[in-house]
C-alpha positions in Angstrom: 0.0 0.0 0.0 3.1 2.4 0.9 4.8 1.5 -2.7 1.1 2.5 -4.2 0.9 6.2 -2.3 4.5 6.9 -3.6 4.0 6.1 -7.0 0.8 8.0 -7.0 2.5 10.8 -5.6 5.4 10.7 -8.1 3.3 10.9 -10.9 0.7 13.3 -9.7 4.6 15.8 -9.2 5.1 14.5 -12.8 1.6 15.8 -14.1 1.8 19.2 -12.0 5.4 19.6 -13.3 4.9 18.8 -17.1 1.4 21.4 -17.0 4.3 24.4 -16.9 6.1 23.1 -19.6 3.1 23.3 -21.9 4.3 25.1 -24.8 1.8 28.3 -26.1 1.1 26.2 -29.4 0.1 23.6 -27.1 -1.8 26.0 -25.3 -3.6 27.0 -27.9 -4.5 23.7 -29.8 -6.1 22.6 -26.9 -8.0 25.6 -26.6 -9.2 24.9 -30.1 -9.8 21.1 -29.0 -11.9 22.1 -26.0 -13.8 24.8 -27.7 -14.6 22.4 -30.6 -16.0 19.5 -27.9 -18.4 22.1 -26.3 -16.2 22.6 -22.8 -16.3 26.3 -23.5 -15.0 26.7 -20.0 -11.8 24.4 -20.4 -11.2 26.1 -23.5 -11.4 29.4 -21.7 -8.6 28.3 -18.8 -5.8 26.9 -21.8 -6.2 30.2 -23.6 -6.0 32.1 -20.0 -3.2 30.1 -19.3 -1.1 31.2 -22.5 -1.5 34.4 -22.1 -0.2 34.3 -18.7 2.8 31.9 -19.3 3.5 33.3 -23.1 3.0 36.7 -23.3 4.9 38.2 -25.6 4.2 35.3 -27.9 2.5 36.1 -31.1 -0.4 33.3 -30.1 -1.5 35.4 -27.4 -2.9 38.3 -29.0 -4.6 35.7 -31.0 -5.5 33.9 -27.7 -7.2 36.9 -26.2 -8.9 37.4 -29.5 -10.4 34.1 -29.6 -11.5 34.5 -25.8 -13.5 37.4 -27.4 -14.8 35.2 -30.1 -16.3 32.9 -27.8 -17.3 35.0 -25.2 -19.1 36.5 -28.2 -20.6 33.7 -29.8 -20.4 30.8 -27.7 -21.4 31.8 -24.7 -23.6 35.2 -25.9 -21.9 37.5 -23.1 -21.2 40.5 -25.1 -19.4 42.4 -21.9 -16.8 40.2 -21.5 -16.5 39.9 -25.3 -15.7 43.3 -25.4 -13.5 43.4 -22.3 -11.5 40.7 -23.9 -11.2 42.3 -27.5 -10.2 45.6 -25.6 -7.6 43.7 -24.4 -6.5 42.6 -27.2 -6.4 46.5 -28.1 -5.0 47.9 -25.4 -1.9 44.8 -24.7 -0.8 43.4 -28.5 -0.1 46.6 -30.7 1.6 45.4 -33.5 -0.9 42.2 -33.9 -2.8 41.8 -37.0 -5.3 41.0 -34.7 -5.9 45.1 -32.9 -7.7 46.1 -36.6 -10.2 43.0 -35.8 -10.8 43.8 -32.3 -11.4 47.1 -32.7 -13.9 46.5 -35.3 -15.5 43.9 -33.2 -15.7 46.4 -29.9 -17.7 48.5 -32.1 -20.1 45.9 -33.8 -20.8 44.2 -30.5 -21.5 48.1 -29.2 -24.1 48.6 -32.6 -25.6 45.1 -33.0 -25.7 43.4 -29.7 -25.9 46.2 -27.3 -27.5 49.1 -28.9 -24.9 51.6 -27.3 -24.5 54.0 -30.5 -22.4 56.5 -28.9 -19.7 53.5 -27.7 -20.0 52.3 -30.8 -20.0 55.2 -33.1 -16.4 56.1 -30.9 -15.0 52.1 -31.3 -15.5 52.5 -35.2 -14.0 56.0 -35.3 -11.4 54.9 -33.9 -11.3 51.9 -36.1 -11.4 54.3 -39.0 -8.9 56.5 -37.8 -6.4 54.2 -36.5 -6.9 51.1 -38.9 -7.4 52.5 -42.5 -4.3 51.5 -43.2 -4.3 48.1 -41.7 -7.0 46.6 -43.3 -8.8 45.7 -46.6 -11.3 47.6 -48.0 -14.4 45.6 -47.2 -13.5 46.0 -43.9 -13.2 49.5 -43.3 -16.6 49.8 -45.7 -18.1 47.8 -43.0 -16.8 49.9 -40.5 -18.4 53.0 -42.4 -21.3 51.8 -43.2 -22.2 51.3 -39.4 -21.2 54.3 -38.2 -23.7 56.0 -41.3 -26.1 53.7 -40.1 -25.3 54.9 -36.5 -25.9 58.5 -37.5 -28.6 58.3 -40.1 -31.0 55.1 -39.0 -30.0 53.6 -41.8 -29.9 49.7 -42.5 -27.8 47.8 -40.5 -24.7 45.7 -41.6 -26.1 42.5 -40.2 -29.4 43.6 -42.0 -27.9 44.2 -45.1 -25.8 40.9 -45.3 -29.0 38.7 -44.0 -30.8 39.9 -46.9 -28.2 39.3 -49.9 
């Protein structure tokens, strides 16, 4: 019975020991494996976890992007969805991923939370800081919500459900 404690107890320091050594891809793909199997919170804790250990890695600014993304869509909770994709704003300049989650502060703002003024400031800002950054289609989407913002105008969700 003694010889079966220690061995637990070696391998459990094993486990705890190889969890820090997790590499920020690994991180990250299981993530991707957790959101994918429905265990949104799992998936939550990896992605967490990267950003913490791996923070200057180029995965995390796509890790707090994704946390936004399924905060968004996943789990429907448009506050933390927009906390995280400030984050993304406000800790990762340089990412290709601050254009994106600047765009998405301001859509959540328009389409989810009907908070016009936050969102006619996130896609201002979008515009102004982002022209640049991103394609074409993407900064017309970004000015065609703010027109729609300012004029009642259709809606880019309304626009694209009808096409």
């Amino acid at each position: 019975m003694k010889h079966i404690f220690v061995w637990f107890s070696i391998v459990s320091l094993i486990m705890i020991g190889c969890e820090g050594t997790r590499t920020a891809d690994e991180y990250f793909n299981a993530a991707e494996v957790e959101r994918n199997a429905k265990n949104i919170k799992v998936s939550l804790e990896n992605l967490e976890k990267l950003i913490e250990h791996y923070p200057d890695n180029a995965l995390a600014a796509q890790a707090q992007y994704l946390m936004g993304d399924i905060y968004m869509n996943d789990l429907r909770d448009f506050e933390n969805a927009i906390l995280s994709y400030q984050k993304v704003v406000d800790n990762f300049s340089g990412s290709s991923k601050v254009a994106h989650a600047q765009f998405m502060v301001g859509y959540i703002y328009a389409e989810n939370l009907n908070k016009k003024d936050l969102a006619r400031t996130a896609f201002q800002r979008f515009i102004n800081e982002h022209s640049d950054d991103v394609g074409e289609y993407f900064l017309e989407s970004a000015k065609q919500e703010l027109r729609s913002l300012e004029d009642g105008a259709p809606r880019l969700e309304d626009i694209l459900q009808n096409n």
